[in-house]
C-alpha positions as CSV (number, residue, x, y, z in Angstrom):
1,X,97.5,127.3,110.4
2,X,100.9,128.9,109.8
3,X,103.8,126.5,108.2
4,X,106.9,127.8,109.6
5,X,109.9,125.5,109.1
6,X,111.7,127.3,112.6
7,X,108.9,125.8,114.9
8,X,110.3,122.5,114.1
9,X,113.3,123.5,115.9
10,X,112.2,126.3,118.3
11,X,109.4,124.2,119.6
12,X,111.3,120.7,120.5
13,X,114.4,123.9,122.3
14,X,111.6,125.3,124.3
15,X,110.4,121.8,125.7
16,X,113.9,120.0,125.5
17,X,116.4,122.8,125.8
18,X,119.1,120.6,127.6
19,X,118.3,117.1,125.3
20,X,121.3,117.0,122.7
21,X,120.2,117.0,119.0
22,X,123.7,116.6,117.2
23,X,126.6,114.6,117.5
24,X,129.2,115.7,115.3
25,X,132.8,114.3,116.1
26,X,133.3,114.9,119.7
27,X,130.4,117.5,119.8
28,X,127.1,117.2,121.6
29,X,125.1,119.7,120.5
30,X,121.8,120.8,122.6
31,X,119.2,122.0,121.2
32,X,119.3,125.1,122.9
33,X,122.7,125.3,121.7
34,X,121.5,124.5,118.0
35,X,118.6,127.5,118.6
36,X,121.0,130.0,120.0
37,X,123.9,129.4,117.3
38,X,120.7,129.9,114.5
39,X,119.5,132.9,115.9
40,X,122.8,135.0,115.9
41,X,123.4,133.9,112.5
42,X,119.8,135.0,111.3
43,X,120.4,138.3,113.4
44,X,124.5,138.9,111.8
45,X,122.8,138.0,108.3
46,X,120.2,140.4,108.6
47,X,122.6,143.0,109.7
48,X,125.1,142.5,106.8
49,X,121.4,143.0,104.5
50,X,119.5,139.2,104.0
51,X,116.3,140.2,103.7
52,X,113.3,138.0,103.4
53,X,113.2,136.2,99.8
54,X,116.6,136.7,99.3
55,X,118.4,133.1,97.9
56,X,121.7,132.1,99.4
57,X,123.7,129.6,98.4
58,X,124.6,126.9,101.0
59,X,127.2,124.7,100.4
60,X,128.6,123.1,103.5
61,X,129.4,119.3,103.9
62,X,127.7,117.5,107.0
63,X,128.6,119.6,109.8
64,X,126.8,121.9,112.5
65,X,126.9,124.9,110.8
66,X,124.7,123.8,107.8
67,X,121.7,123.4,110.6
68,X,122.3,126.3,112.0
69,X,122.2,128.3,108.8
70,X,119.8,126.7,107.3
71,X,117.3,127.5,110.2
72,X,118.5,130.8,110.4
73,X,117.3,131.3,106.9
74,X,114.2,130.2,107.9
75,X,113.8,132.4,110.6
76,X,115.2,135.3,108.2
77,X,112.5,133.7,105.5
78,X,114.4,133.6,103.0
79,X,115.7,130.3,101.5
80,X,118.3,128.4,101.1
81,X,120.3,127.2,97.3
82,X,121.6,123.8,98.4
83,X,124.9,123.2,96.5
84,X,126.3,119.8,97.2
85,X,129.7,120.2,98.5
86,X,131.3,118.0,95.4
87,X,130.2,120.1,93.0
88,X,132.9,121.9,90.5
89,X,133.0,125.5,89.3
90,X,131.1,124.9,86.1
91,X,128.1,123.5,88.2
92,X,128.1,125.9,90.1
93,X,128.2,128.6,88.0
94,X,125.1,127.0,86.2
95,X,123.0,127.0,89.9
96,X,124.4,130.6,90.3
97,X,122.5,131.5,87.0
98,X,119.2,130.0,88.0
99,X,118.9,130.8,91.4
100,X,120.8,134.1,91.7
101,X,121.9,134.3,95.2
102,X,122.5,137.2,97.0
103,X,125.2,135.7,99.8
104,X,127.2,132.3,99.8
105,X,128.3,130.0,103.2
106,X,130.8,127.7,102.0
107,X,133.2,125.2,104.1
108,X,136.5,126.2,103.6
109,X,137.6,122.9,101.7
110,X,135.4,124.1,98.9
111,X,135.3,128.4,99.0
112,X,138.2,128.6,96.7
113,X,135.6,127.3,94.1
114,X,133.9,130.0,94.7
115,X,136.4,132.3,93.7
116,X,135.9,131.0,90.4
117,X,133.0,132.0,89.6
118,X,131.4,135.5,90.2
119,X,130.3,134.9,93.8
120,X,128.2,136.8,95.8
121,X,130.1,140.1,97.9
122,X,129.0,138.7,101.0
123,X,130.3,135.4,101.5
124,X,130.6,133.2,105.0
125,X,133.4,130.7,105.0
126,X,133.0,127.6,107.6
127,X,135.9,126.0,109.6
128,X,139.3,126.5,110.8
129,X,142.1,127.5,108.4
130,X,144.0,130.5,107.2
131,X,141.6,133.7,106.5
132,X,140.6,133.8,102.9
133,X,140.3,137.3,101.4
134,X,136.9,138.7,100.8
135,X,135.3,136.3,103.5
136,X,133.8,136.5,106.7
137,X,134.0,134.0,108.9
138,X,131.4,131.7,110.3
139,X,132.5,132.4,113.9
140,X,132.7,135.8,114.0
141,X,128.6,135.8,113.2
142,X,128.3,133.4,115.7
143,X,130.2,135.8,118.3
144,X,128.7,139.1,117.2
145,X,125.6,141.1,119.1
146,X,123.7,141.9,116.3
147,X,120.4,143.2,116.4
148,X,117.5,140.9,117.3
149,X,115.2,140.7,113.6
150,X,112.8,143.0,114.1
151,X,109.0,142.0,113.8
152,X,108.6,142.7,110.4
153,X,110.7,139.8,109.7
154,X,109.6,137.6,112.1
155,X,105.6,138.4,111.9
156,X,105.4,137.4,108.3
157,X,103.7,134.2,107.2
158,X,106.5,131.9,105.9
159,X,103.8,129.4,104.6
160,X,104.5,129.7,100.9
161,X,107.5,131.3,101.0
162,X,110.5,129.6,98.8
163,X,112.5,128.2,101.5
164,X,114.8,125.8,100.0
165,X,116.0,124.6,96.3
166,X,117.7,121.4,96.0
167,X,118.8,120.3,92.3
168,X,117.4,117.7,90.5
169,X,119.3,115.9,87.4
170,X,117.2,115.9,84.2
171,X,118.0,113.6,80.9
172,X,117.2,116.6,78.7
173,X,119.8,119.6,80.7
174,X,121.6,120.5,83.1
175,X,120.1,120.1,87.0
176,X,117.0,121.9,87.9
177,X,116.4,124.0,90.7
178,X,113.6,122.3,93.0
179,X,111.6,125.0,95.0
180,X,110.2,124.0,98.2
181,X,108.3,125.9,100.4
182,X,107.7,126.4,103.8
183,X,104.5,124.3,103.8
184,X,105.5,121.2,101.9
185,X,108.8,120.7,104.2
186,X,107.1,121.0,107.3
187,X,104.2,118.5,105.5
188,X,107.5,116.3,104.3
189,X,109.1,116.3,107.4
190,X,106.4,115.6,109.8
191,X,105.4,112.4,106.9
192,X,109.1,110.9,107.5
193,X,108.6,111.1,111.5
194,X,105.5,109.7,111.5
195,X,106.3,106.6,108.9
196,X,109.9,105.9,110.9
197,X,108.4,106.1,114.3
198,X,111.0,108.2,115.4
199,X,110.4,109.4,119.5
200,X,113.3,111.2,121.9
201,X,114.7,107.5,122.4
202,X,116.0,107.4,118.8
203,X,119.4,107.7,117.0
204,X,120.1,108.2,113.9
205,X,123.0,108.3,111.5
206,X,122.7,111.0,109.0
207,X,125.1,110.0,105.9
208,X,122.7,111.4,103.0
209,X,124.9,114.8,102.0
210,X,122.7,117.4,104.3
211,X,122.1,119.5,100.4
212,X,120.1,116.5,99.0
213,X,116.4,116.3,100.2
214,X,116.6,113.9,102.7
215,X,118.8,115.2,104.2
216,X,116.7,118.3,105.2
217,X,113.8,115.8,105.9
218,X,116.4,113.3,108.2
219,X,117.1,116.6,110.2
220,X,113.9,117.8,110.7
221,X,112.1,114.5,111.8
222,X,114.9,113.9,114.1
223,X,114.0,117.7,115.6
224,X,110.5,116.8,115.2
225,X,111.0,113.8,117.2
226,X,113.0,115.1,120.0
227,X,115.7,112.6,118.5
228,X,119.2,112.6,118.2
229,X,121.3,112.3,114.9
230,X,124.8,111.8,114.2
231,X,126.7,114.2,111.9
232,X,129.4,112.3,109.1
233,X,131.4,114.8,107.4
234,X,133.1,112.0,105.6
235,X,131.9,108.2,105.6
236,X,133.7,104.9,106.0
237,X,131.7,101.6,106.7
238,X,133.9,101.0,109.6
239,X,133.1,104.4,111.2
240,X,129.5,104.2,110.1
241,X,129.5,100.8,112.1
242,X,131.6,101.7,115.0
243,X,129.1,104.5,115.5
244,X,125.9,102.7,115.0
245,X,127.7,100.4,118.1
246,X,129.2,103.0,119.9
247,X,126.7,105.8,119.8
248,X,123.8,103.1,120.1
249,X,122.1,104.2,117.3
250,X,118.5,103.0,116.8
251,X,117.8,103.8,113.3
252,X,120.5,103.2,110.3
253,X,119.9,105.6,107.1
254,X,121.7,103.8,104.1
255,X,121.5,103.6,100.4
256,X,122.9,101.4,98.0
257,X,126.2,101.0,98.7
258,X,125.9,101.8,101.7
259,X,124.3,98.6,102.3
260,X,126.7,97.0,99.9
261,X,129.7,98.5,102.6
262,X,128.0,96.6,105.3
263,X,127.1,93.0,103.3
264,X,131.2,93.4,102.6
265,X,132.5,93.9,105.8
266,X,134.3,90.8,106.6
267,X,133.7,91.2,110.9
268,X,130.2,92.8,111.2
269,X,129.6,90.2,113.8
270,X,131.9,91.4,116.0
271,X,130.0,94.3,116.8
272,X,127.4,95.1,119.1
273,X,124.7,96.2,116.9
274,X,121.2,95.2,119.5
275,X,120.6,99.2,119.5
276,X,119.3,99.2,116.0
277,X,115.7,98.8,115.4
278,X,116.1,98.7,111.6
279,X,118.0,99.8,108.8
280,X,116.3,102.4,106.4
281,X,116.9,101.9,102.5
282,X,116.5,105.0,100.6
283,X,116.8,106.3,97.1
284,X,117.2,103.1,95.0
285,X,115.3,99.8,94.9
286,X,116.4,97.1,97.4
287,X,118.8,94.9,96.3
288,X,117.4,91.7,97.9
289,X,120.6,89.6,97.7
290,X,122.8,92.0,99.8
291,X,119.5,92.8,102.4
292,X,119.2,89.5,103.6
293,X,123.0,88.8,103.7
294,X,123.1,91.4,105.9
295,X,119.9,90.5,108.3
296,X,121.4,87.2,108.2
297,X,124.5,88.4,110.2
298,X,123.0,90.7,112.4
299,X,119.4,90.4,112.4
300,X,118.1,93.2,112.1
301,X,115.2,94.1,109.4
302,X,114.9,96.3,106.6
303,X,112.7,99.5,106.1
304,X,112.5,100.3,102.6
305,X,111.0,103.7,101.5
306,X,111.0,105.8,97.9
307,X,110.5,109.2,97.3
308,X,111.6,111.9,94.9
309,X,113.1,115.5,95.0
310,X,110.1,116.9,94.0
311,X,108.1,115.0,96.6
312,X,109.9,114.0,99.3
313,X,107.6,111.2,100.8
314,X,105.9,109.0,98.4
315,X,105.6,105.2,99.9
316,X,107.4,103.8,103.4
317,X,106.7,100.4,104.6
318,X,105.3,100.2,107.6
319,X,107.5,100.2,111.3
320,X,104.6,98.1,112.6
321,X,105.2,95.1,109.5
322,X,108.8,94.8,111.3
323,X,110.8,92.2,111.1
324,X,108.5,91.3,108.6
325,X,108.5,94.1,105.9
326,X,108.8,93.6,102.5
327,X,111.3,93.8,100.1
328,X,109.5,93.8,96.8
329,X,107.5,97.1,97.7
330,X,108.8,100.8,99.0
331,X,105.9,100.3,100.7
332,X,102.9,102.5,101.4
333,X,101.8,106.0,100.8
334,X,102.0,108.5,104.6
335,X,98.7,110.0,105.3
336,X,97.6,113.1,102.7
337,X,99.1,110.8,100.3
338,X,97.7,109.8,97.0
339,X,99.8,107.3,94.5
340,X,98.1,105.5,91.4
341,X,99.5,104.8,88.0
342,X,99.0,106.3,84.5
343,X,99.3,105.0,81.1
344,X,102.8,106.2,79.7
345,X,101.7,107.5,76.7
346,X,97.7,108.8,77.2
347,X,98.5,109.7,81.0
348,X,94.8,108.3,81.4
349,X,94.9,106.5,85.4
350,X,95.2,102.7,85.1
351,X,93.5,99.8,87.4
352,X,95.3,99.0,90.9
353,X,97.5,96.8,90.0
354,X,98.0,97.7,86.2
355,X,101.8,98.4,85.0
356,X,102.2,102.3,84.3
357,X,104.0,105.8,85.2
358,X,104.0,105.7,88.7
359,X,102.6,109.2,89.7
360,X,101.3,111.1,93.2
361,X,99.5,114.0,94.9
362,X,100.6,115.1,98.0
363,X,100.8,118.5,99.9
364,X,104.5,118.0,100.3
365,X,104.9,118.6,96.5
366,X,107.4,120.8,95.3
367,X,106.1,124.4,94.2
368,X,108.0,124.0,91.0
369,X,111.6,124.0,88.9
370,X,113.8,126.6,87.9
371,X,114.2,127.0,84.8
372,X,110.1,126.2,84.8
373,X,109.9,124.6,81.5
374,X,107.1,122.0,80.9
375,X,105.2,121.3,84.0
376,X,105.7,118.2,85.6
377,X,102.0,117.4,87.0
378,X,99.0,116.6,85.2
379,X,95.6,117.5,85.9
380,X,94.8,117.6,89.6
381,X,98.4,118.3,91.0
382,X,99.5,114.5,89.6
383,X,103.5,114.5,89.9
384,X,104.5,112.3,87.3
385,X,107.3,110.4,88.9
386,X,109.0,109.1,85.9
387,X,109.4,105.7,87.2
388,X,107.2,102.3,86.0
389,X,105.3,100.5,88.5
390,X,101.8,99.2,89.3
391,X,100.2,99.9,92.9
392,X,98.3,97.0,94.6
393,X,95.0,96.8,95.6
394,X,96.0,97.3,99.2
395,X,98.2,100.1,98.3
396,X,101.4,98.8,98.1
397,X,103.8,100.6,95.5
398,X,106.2,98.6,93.4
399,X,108.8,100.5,91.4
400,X,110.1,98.2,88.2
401,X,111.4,100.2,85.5
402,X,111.7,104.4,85.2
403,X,110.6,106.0,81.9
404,X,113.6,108.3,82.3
405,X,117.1,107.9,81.7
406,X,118.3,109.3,84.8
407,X,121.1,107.5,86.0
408,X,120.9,106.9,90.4
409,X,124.2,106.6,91.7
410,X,124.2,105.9,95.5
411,X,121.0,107.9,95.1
412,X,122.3,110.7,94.0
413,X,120.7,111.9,90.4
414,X,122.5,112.2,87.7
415,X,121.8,113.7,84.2
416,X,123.4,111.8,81.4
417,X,123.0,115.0,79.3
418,X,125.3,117.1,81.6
419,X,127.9,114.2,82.0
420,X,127.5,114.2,77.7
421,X,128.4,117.5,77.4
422,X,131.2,117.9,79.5
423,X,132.6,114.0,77.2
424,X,132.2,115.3,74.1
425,X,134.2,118.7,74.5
426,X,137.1,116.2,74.6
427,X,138.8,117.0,71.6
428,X,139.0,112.8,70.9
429,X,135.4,113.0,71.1
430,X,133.9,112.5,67.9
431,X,130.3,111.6,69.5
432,X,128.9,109.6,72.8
433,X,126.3,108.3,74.6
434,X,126.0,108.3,78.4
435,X,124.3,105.6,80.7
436,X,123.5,104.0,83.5
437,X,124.6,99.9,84.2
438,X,123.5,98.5,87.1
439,X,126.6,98.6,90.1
440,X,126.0,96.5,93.4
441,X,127.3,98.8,95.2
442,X,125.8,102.2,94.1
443,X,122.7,101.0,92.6
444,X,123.4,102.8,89.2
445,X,127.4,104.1,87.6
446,X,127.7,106.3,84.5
447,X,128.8,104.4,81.7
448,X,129.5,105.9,77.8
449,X,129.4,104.9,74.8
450,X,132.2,107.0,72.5
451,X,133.0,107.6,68.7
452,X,136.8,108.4,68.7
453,X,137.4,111.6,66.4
454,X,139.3,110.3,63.5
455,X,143.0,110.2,63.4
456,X,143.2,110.5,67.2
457,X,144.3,107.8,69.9
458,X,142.8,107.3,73.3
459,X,142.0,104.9,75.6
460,X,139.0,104.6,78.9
461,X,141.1,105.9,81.7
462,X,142.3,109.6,79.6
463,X,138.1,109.9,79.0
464,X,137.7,109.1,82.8
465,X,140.3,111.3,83.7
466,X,138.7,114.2,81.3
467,X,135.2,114.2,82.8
468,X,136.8,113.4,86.4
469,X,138.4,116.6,86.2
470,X,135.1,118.4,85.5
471,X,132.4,116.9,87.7
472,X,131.8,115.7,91.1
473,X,132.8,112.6,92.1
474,X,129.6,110.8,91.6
475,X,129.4,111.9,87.9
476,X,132.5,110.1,87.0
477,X,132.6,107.9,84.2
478,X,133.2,104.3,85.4
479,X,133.0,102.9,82.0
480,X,134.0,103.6,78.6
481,X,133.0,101.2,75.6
482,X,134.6,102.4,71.8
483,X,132.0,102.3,69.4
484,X,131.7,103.1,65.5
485,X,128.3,105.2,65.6
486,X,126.0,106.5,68.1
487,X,122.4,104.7,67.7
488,X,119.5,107.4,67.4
489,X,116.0,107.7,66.6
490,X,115.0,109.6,63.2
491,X,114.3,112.6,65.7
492,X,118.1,112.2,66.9
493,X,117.7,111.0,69.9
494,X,120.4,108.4,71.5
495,X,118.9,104.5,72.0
496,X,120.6,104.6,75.5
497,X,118.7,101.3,76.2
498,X,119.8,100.1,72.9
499,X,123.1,101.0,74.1
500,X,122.9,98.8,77.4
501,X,121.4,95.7,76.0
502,X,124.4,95.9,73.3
503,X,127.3,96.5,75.5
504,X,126.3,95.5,79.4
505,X,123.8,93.0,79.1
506,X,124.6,91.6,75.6
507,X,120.6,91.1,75.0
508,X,119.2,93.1,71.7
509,X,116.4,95.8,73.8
């Protein structure tokens, strides 16, 4: 059997050419229409020298042209370096090291960042605006009559080809590079379709940033489905909410605060919301105060699920358990699926129900990281997860506790390392420490912990201010606490929990 991300798309075109696929603004989007635009991009990318394997960096916001370039690199087999849209120069200058791409497609809002690094000589620029030097433009690939790839290209098996690298946050560095391959997106995607029951009378709302896992995973199990989604290139609750009404969409994808948008909104009520079937919640655990307050206004049930970067599908509670799911479990493990717990120290397997490491095997597992460093699985492809849990005798998953210190903001990761690095070059910066606290509305915000460099003055908001200018958005300091020392181990390594029960929670770890 061949894994070939394209047939996702290409089969669902051939059998539903005229059925629309995207909604994006005013847009409707067929999927013949989405097939047609990916092919002459593959065929003008090919032409200007993408070759199979080749890397190329992809950093669009939510907008049609990321599906269409990202399926023409999978057509083209080569793969796709998904840069999140909010990233800064220095971050993506450190993907440009590790991943090396040979061309860049960039939205216009962010392509001048580009020009601050040493970008690629061939580089695609999305969206109306004035001509930027040294780009091509997006619509002139999509106008051209390039040559058709010839078979060589399209005869070779994409199965464990490289076909896309998200980034994945760390506490030890900077992001790593996830590789994914052919096979274990297709496995991935057709997991998600399956455990949301999603058929060619659902809608969805895609508002996961398109470069983050799920939101390759939401795309293609919407194609796989014969679905259609909407396209947000920015959010608001009340747009999110006016769509979900007036787009009658049947499935709501939300995080954190996204959820925490919708508990807030003072006339949910008013709106006619009988479309949805449920309301996903992704990428943090479910707050269980804010879930019911909002099935209590609207009545509609949650679907919680959990996965990780590295495998995209790990537990999903059941469609069927609806409108009685759970919200103490993510639920259980898709078919192929395999999730059990580990001591955290011995990494010997522990009794259903035991509290460990939560860790799983699945053919949707990542091929590995880049940089590589230590490997991730143990014996018997094992993915350690990082997070602490116990698994019930049925197979229910429970996620309590992570081992790492990864800090989930609206379930985006984010290494407190990097966020350390770019504090303490702060020339008040004598030494800190940076955290997650627990935030209602994004599951997880960085806090930090900072030594003031003796003799100088500063206060929170000129350390905000410093890191804000440096990072993306959802790496932003939300709090600063002053402290006299820095608590470490005799290795030197920070007490971050130390650091949490001392200044959040005001409980001694």
């Amino acid at each position: 059997m061949t894994f070939d991300y394209s047939d996702i798309l290409d089969d669902t075109a051939e059998r539903s050419p005229d059925r629309v696929g995207l909604l994006a603004g005013d847009w409707q989007i067929t999927y013949a229409e989405i097939r047609g635009a990916a092919n002459a991009i593959a065929a003008a990318l090919h032409a200007r020298g993408v070759r199979p394997g080749d890397r190329v960096a992809l950093c669009l916001g939510n907008q049609p042209e990321w599906v269409f370039v990202f399926f023409a690199l999978c057509r083209l087999r080569a793969s796709a370096v998904m840069l999140p849209s909010a990233w800064r120069a220095a971050e993506i200058r450190h993907a440009f090291e590790l991943t090396r791409p040979s061309a860049v497609v960039a939205s216009r809002t962010v392509a001048p960042i580009f020009d601050e690094v040493e970008r690629p000589g061939l580089s695609v620029v999305a969206g109306p605006g004035d001509t930027l030097e040294g780009w091509i433009e997006i619509a002139d690939l999509l106008s051209e009559s390039a040559p058709a790839l010839p078979a060589e290209v399209l005869d070779l098996d994409p199965s464990d080809r490289e076909l896309a690298l998200p980034f994945s946050s760390g506490t030890t560095g900077m992001p790593k590079a996830v590789r994914h391959t052919h096979r274990s997106l297709v496995v991935a995607t057709h997991q998600w379709r399956e455990s949301l029951d999603i058929t060619e009378d659902d809608r969805l709302q895609a508002l996961t940033p398109l470069a983050h896992i799920l939101g390759i995973v939401n795309i293609g199990a919407t194609f796989v489905g014969e679905a259609t989604i909407r396209l947000f290139p920015k959010f608001t609750p009340r747009s999110m909410v006016e769509s979900f009404q007036d787009d009658r969409i049947t499935i709501g994808m939300t995080v954190a605060p996204i959820a925490a948008a919708l508990a807030a909104m003072p006339d949910l009520e008013e709106f006619d919301l009988s479309s949805l079937r449920y309301l996903n919640w992704s990428a943090t655990p479910v707050n269980r105060d804010i879930a019911e307050q909002v099935s209590s206004r609207i009545g509609v049930s949650w679907l919680p699920a959990y996965g990780t970067t590295e495998v995209p599908i790990i537990a999903v509670n059941p469609v069927a358990s609806l409108p009685d799911g759970r919200l103490d479990s993510v639920g259980l493990p898709p078919s192929e699926v395999d999730v059990e717990t580990v001591d955290v120290v011995t990494h010997e397997f522990l009794p259903r129900g035991s509290t460990g490491e939560i860790v799983v095997r699945s053919p949707a597992r990542m091929k590995g990281y880049l940089p590589e460093g230590d490997s991730p699985f143990l014996d018997g492809d094992w993915y350690r997860t990082g997070d602490i849990g116990h698994v019930e005798p049925e197979g229910w998953v429970v996620v309590t506790d992570r081992v790492k210190d990864i800090i989930r903001v609206s379930g985006t990761q984010v290494s407190p390392v990097e966020v350390e690095r770019v504090l303490v070059s702060a020339p008040q910066v004598a030494d800190c420490a940076v955290f997650g606290v627990p935030d209602e509305r994004r599951g997880e915000r960085p806090a930090a912990a900072v030594v003031v460099a003796d003799g100088v003055e500063t206060d929170a908001e000129e350390l905000i201010a410093w890191v804000a200018d440096r990072l993306a958005p959802y790496k932003r300091l939300r709090d600063v606490y002053f402290v006299d020392e820095i608590p470490r181990t005799p290795s030197g390594k920070i007490q971050r929990r130390h650091l949490v029960g001392r200044l959040v929670t005001g409980a001694t770890p």
